[in-house]
N, C-alpha and C positions, 0 to 999 in steps of 0.2 A: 165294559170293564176297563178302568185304568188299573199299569202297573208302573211303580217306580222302583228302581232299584239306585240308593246311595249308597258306592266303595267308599271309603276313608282309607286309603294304602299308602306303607311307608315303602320307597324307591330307592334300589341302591344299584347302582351301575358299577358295574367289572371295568377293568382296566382293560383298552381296546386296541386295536387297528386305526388307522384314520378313520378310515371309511363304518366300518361295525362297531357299534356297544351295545353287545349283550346287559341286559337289565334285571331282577326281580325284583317281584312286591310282594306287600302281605299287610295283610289288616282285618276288619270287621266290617259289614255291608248291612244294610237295612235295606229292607222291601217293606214297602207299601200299595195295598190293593184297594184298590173303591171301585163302589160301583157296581160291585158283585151281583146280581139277579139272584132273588131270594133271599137276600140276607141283609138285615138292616143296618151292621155296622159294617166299619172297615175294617180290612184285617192288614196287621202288621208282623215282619218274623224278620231276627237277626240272624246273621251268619258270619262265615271266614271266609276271606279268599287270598287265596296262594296262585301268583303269574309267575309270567318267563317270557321274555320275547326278545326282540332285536330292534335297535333304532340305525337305519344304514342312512349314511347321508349322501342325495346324489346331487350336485350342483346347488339348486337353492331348494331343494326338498329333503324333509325327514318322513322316512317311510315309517312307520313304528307298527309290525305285526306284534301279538301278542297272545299267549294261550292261558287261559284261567280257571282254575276249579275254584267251584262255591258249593262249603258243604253249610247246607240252612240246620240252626241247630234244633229248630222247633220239628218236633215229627207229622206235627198238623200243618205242615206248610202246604202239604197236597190239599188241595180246595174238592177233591171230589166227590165225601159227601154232598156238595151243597151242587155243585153239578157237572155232570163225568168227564165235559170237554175242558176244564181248567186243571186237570190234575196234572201235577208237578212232582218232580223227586227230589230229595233229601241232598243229594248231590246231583252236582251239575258240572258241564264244560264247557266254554265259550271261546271261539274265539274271535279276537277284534284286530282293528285295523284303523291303523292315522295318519293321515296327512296335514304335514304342516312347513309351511315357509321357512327357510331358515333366517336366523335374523340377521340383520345388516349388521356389521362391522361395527366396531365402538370408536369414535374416536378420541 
């Protein structure tokens, strides 16, 4: 089984500390599944997701945790008719985590 999940989120950061900006997002996400055993096509379901997290900056890193609900708006997003280890819920929470360089100075 493949799965894909595509966010499309719009990001708007709070006014900060040096060091913290607080962030949220929010938009629409698509999933895509293949590949499924027993079932000849693929299956697709869109949904919403609403985050929140922190981007702290230490020296040349940006830490970026972040926590996100996705509520799938399809009620058949659970797969477990078709077999009982891929069932999913209608809502979900995740959370992620990022690292990234900070970028070099402009001149």
């Amino acid at each position: 089984m493949n799965e894909w999940d595509f966010p499309i989120l719009l990001k708007y950061r709070f006014q900060s500390i040096p060091v913290l900006h607080p962030f949220v997002d929010a938009g629409p996400i698509f999933n895509h599944v293949s590949e499924i055993q027993s079932v000849t096509s693929n299956v697709s379901a869109p949904g919403v997701v609403l985050g929140a997290g922190i981007d702290f900056k230490l020296l040349v890193l940006h830490i970026k945790p972040e926590f996100r609900y996705i509520h799938w708006v399809d009620p058949n997003h659970d797969f477990a008719p078709v077999n009982s280890s891929l069932a999913s819920n209608q809502n979900q929470a995740q959370f992620l985590g990022a690292l990234r360089f900070k970028d070099p100075p402009q001149n």
